[in-house]
C-alpha positions in Angstrom: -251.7 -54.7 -37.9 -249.1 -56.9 -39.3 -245.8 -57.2 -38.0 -245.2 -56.3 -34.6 -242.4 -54.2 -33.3 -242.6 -55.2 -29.7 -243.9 -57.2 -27.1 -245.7 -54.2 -25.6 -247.4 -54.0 -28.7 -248.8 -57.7 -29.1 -252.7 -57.7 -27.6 -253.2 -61.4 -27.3 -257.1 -61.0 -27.2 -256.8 -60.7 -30.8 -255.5 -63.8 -31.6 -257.1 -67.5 -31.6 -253.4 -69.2 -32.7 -250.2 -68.8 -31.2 -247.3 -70.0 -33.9 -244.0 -70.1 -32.5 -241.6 -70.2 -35.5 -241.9 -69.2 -39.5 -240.5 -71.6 -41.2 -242.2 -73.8 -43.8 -244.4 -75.7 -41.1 -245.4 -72.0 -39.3 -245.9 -70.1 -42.3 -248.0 -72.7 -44.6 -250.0 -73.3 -41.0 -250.5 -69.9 -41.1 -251.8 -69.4 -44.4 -254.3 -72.2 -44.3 -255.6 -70.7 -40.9 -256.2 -67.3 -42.1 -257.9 -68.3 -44.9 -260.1 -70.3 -42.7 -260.6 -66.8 -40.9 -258.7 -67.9 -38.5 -256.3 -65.5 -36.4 -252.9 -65.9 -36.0 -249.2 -64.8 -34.3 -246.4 -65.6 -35.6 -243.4 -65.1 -33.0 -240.1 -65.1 -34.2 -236.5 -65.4 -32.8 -234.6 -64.0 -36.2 -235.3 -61.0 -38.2 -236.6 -60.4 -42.2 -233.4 -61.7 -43.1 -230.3 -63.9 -41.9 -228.0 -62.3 -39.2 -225.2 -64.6 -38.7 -224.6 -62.3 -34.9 -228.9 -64.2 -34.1 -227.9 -67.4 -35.4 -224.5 -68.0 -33.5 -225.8 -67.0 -30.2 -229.5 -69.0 -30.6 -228.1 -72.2 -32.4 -224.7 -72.9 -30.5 -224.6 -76.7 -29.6 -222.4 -79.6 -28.6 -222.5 -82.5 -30.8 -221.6 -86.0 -30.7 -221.6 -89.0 -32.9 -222.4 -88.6 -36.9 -223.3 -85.0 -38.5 -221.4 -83.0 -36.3 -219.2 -80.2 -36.4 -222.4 -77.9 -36.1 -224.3 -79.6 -38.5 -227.6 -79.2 -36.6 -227.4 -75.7 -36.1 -226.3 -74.9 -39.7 -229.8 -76.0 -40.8 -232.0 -74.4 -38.0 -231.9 -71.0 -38.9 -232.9 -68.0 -36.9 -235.0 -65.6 -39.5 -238.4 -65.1 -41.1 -239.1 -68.0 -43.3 -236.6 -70.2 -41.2 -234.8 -73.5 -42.6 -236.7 -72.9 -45.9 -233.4 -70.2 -46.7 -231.5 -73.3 -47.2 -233.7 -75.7 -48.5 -232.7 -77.2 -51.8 -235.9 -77.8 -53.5 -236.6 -81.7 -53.9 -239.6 -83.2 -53.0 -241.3 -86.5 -52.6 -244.1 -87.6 -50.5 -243.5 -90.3 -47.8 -244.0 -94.2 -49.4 -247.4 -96.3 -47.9 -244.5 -98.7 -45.9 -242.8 -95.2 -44.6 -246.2 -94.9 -42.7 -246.2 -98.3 -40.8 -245.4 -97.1 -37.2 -247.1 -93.9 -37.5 -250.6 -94.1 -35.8 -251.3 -92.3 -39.5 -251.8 -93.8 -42.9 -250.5 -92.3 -45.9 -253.9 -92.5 -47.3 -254.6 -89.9 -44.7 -252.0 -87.7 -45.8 -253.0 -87.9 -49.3 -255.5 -85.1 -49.8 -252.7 -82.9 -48.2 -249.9 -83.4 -50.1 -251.9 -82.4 -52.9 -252.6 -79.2 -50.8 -248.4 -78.9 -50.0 -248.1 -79.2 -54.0 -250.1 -76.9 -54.4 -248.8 -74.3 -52.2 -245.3 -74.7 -53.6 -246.6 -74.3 -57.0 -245.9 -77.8 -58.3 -248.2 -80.0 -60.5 -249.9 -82.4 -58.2 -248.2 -85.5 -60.1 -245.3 -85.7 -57.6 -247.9 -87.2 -55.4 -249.2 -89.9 -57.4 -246.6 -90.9 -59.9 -243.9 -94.4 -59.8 -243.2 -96.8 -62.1 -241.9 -100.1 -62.1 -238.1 -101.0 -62.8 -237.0 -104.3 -62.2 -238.6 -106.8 -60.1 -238.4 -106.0 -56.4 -238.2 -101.8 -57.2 -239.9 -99.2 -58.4 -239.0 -96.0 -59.9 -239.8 -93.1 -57.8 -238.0 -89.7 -58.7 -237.3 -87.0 -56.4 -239.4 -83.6 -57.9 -236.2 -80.5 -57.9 -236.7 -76.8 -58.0 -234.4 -74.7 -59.2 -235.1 -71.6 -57.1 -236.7 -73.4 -54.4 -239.4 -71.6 -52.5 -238.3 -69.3 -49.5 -240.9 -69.2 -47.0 -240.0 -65.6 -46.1 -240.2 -63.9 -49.4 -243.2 -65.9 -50.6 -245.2 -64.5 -47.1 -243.8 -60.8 -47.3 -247.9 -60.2 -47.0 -247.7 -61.3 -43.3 -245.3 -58.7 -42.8 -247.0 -55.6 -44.3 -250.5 -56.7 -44.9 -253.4 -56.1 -42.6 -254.8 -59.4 -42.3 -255.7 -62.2 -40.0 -251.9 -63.0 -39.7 -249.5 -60.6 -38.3 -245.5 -61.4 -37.1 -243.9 -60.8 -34.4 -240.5 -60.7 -35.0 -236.9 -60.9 -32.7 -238.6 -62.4 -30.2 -238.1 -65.5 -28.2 -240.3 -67.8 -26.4 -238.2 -68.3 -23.7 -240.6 -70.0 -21.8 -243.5 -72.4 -21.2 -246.2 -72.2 -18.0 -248.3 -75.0 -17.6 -251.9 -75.2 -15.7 -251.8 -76.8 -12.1 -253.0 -80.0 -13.5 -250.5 -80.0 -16.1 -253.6 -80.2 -18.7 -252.8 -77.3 -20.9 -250.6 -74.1 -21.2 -251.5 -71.7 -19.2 -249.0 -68.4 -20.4 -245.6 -68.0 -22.5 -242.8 -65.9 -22.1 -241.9 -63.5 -24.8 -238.0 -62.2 -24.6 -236.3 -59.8 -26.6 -233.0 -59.2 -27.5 -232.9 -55.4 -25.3 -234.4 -57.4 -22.3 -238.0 -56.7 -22.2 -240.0 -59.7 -21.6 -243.6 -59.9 -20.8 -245.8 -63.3 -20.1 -248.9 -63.9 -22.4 -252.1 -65.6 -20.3 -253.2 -67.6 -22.9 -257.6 -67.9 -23.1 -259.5 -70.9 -23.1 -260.0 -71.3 -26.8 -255.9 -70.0 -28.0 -254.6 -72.6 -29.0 -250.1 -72.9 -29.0 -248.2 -74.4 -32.2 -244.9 -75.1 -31.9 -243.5 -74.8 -35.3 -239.8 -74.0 -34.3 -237.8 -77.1 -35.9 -236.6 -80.4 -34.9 -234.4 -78.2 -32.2 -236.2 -75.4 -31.6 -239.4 -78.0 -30.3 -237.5 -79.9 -28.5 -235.1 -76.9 -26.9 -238.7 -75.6 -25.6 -240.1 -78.9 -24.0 -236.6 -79.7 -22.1 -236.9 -76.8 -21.2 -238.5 -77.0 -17.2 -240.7 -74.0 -16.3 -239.8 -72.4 -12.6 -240.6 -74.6 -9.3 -239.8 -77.6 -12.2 -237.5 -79.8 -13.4 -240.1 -81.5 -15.8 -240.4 -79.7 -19.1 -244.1 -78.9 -20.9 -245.1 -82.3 -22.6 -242.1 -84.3 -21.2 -243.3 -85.6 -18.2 -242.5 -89.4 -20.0 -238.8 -88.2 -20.8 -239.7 -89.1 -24.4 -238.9 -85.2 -25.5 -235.8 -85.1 -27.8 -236.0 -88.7 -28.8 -235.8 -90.1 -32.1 -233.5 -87.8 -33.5 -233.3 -88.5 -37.1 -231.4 -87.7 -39.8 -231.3 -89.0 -43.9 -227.6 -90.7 -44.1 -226.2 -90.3 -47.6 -223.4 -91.7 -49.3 -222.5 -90.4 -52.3 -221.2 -92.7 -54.9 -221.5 -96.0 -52.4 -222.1 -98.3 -55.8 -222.4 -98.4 -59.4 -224.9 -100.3 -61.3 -223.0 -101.0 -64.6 -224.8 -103.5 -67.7 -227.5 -103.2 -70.6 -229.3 -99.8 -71.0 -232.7 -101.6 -70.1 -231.3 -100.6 -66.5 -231.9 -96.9 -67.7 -234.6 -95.2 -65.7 -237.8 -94.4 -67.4 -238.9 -90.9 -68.1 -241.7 -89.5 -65.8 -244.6 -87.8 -67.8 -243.5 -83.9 -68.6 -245.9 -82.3 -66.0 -243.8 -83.6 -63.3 -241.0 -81.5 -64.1 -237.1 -81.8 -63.4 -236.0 -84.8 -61.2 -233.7 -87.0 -59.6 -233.8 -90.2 -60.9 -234.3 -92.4 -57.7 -234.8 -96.2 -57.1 -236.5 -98.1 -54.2 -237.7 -101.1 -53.0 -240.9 -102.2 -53.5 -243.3 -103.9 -50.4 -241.5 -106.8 -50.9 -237.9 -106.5 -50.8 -238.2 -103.2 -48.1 -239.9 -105.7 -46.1 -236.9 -108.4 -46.9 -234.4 -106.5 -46.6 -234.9 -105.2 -43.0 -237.4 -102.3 -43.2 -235.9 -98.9 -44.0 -236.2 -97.3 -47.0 -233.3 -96.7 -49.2 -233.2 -94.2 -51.9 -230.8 -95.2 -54.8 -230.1 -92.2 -57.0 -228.6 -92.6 -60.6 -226.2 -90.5 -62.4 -225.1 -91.7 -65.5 -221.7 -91.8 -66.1 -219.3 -93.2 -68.2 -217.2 -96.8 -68.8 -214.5 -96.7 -66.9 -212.2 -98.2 -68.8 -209.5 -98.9 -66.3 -212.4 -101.5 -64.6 -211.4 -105.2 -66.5 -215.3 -106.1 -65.6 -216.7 -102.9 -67.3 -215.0 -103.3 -70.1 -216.0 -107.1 -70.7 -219.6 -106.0 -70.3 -219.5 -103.4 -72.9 -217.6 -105.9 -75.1 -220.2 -108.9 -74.2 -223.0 -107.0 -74.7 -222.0 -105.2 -78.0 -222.1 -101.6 -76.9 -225.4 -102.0 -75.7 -224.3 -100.5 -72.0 -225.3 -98.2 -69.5 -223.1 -97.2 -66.3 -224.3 -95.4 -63.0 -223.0 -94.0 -59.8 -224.8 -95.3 -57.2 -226.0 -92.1 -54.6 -228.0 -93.6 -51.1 -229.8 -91.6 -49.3 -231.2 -93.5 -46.3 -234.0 -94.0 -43.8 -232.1 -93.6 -40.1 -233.5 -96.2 -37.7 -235.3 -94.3 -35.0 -233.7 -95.1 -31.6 -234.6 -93.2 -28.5 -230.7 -92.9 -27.6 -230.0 -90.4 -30.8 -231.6 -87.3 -28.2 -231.8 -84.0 -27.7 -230.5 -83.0 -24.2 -230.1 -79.8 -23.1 -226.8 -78.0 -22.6 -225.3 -75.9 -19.1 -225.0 -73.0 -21.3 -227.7 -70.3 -22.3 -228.9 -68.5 -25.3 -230.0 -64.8 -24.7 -233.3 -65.2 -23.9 -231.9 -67.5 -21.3 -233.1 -70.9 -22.8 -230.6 -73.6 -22.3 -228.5 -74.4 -25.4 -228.4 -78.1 -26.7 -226.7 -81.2 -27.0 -226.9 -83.8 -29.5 -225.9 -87.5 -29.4 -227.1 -89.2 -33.0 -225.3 -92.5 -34.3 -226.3 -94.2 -37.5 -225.7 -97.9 -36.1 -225.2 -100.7 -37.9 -229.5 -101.4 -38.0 -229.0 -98.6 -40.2 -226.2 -99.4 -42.7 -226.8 -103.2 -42.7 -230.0 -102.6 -44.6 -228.6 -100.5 -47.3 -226.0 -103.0 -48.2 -228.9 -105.6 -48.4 -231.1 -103.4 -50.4 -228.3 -103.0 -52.9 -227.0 -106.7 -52.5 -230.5 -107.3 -53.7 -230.5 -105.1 -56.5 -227.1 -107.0 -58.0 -228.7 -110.6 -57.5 -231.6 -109.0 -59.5 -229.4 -107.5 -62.8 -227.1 -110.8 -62.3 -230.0 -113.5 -62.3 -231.1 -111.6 -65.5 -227.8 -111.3 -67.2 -228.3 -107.8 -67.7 -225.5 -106.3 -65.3 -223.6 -106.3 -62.4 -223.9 -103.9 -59.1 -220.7 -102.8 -57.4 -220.6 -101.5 -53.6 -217.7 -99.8 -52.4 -217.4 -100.6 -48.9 -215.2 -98.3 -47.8 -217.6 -95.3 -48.6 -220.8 -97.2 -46.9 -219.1 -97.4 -43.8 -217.5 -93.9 -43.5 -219.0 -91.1 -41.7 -222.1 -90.3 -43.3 -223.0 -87.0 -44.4 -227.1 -85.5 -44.1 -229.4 -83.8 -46.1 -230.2 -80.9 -43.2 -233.5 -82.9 -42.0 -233.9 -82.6 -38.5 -236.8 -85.4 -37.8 -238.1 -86.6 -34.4 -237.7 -85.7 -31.1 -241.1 -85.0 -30.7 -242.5 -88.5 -32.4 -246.3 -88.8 -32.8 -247.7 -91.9 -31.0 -250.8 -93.4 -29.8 -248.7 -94.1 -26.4 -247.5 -91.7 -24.4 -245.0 -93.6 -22.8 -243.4 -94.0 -26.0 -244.2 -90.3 -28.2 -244.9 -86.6 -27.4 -247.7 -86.2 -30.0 -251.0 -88.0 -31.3 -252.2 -88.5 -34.3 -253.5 -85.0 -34.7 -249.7 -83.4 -33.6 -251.6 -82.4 -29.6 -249.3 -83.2 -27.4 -250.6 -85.7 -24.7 -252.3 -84.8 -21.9 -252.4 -81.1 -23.2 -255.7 -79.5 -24.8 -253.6 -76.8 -26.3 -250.8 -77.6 -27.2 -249.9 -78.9 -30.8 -246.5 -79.4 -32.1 -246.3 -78.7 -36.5 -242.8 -79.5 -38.5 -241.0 -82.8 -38.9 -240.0 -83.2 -34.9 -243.1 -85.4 -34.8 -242.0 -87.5 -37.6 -242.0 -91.3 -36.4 -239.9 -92.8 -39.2 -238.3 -91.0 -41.5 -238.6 -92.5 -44.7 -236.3 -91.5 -47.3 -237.4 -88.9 -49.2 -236.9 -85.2 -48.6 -239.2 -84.3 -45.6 -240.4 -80.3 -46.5 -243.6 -82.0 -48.7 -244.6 -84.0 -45.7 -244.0 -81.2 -42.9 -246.3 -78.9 -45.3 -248.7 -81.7 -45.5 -248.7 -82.2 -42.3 -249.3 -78.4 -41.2 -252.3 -78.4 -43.7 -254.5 -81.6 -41.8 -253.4 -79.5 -38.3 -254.8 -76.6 -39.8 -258.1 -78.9 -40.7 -258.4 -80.1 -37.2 -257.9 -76.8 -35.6 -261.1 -75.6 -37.5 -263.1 -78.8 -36.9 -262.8 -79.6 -40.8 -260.5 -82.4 -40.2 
């Protein structure tokens, strides 16, 4: 067997992993399982393929504050392979500081980021390489693929394939049954779109993954199973919290003065890149603690700017000018949610709502960061840095990275997840993707969500 035409069809005796969702955190969880021997389901809402009819109806919300106008729902998408149809390619693991209110390390993610570079077919030197740039920086390029990997075509095999994985596609998990005790999942509810639903008694030893997005977790754990009003794994009304997103501001600065500024060249294994700047330990910690990424594109003099052109004249044509591009760390705040919405989707989950606000603990930061950055090139004679104020403080626009609102914790109270992505209090329930994100660093979250789904695969087996 591998995919699945109908609910009728699914024999859950067969199974030891239930895997709601196939995008990049469901599929990659997937593989590592079955080669582990380990059986798996992967359930569905899309189709082999995007169908804008499955993608209106399942990700219609009502947003508020920054990155609306449907932003959220334009990057959780409905099909086989799932957000991975739109994502751009970069990559760059999460810094050491990125980890500080994680109850992880990043020396515990290391071993498998090599595993995520691995999996997307990239040398494993986007883990391990930075340089130095000026004092108080580093150099820390973003790794870009052209022809990014789509998470669908790349596991075609799970669709036609006889092998420890099979799909289970158009189908909804509308809903979520608890134990008495509220101490694990007892059964699911599988919809589909002609109407037929059936509810799955899950054994002692199945274990549940929700790999369904930053959304698509949190749209499941609102959602309160019958005789409730307490979703699965909220009963601290922490589910939907922490919505994050990566501000950017395109063109906020320009770093102008002598081509030392230039970026150095990463060795030629690493492959194409972004040329990106960052704070070191230091200055991050100086500077208010959120990670700024500070992309350059070179550009050139403009010639209409009186202080450009007295910088190329002082320093003899030896200059260098750059557009300054931020992408930012969003400070995590439990009042950027997740609620859910009066309306239903067709398998009769309640829709969403979003509030998310990048506050001024956000954008205060960044003009330090880069306020820094000038002192720096000024104290050294060797350039000036511009901010453009106006563009800082404008609406934002986002990469498509849905982080949080199911944050990993050591305190419940406070997170939805442990360290090892089980939800609290439940023995079999785990939550994979970057909902469980706790900060969201700055870099391009897809190498950490793979990452990520690798060590759950390791502690499902026991090898973690």
């Amino acid at each position: 067997m591998a995919q699945i035409s109908s609910v009728s069809d699914v024999d859950i005796s067969r199974y030891d992993v239930l895997i709601v969702g196939s995008g990049p955190a469901g599929c990659s969880l997937a593989d590592r399982l079955s080669a582990k021997d380990v059986a798996c389901l992967i359930i569905e809402t899309g189709r082999d393929g995007y169908n804008q009819d499955i993608q209106t109806a399942y990700t219609a919300m009502d947003t508020r504050g920054h990155f609306g106008n449907q932003h959220w729902a334009q990057h959780w998408i409905r099909a086989f392979g799932g957000t991975s149809m739109v994502w751009g390619g970069w990559c760059a693991p999460l810094d050491e500081q990125d980890f500080d209110a994680w109850p992880i390390s990043l020396s515990d993610l290391r071993p498998y980021y090599d595993t995520a570079a691995d999996l997307l077919k990239l040398d494993r030197v986007i883990n391990s390489y930075e340089a130095d740039y000026l004092p108080g920086f580093k150099f820390k390029p973003f790794r870009t693929v052209i022809g990014a990997m789509r998470f669908g075509e790349e596991y075609q095999s799970f669709l036609t394939d006889a092998g420890r994985v099979d799909v289970l596609l158009g189908t909804t998990v509308s809903g979520l049954h608890p134990n008495v005790a509220r101490s694990s999942v007892s059964a699911v509810t599988l919809h589909q779109p002609d109407g037929t639903e059936r509810r799955l008694t899950l054994a002692e030893h199945q274990r549940l993954v929700l790999a369904a997005g930053g959304m698509g977790n949190a749209q499941l754990m609102l959602n309160p199973p019958p005789s409730s009003d307490t979703g699965v794994g909220n009963e601290t009304d922490q589910v939907g919290r922490y919505l994050m997103e990566h501000p950017h501001y395109i063109q906020t600065a320009a770093l102008v003065g002598r081509r030392r500024l230039a970026p150095p060249a990463p060795p030629s294994n690493f492959g194409e890149f972004v040329p990106n700047i960052l704070a070191d330990r230091t200055t991050y910690t100086k500077t208010g603690k959120l990670s700024v990424a500070m992309e350059l594109v070179e550009r050139e003099m403009n010639r209409v700017d009186r202080v450009e052109r007295f910088l190329s004249d002082k320093y003899q044509g030896d200059f260098v000018a750059y557009n300054i591009n931020v992408r930012s760390e969003m400070r995590a705040s439990p009042d950027n949610r997740v609620t859910l919405a009066p309306s239903r989707d067709p398998s009769g989950l309640p829709l969403l709502k979003t509030m998310c606000m990048a506050g001024s603990d956000t954008v205060r930061p960044i003009f330090d960061v880069l306020e820094e950055l000038g002192k720096t090139v000024l104290s050294r004679d060797i350039g000036r840095v511009f901010i453009h104020n106006d563009t800082l403080v404008s609406n934002p626009s986002g990469g498509g990275h849905t982080m949080g609102t199911t944050a990993m914790g050591s305190d419940p109270r406070v997170s939805v997840v442990d360290a090892n992505c089980k939800v609290h209090r439940y023995s079999n329930l785990y939550v994979a993707g970057s909902s469980v994100f706790t900060s969201g660093g700055s870099a391009n979250p897809t190498l950490t969500i793979i990452a990520l789904a690798a060590r759950l695969a390791d502690h499902l087996t026991g090898a973690a």
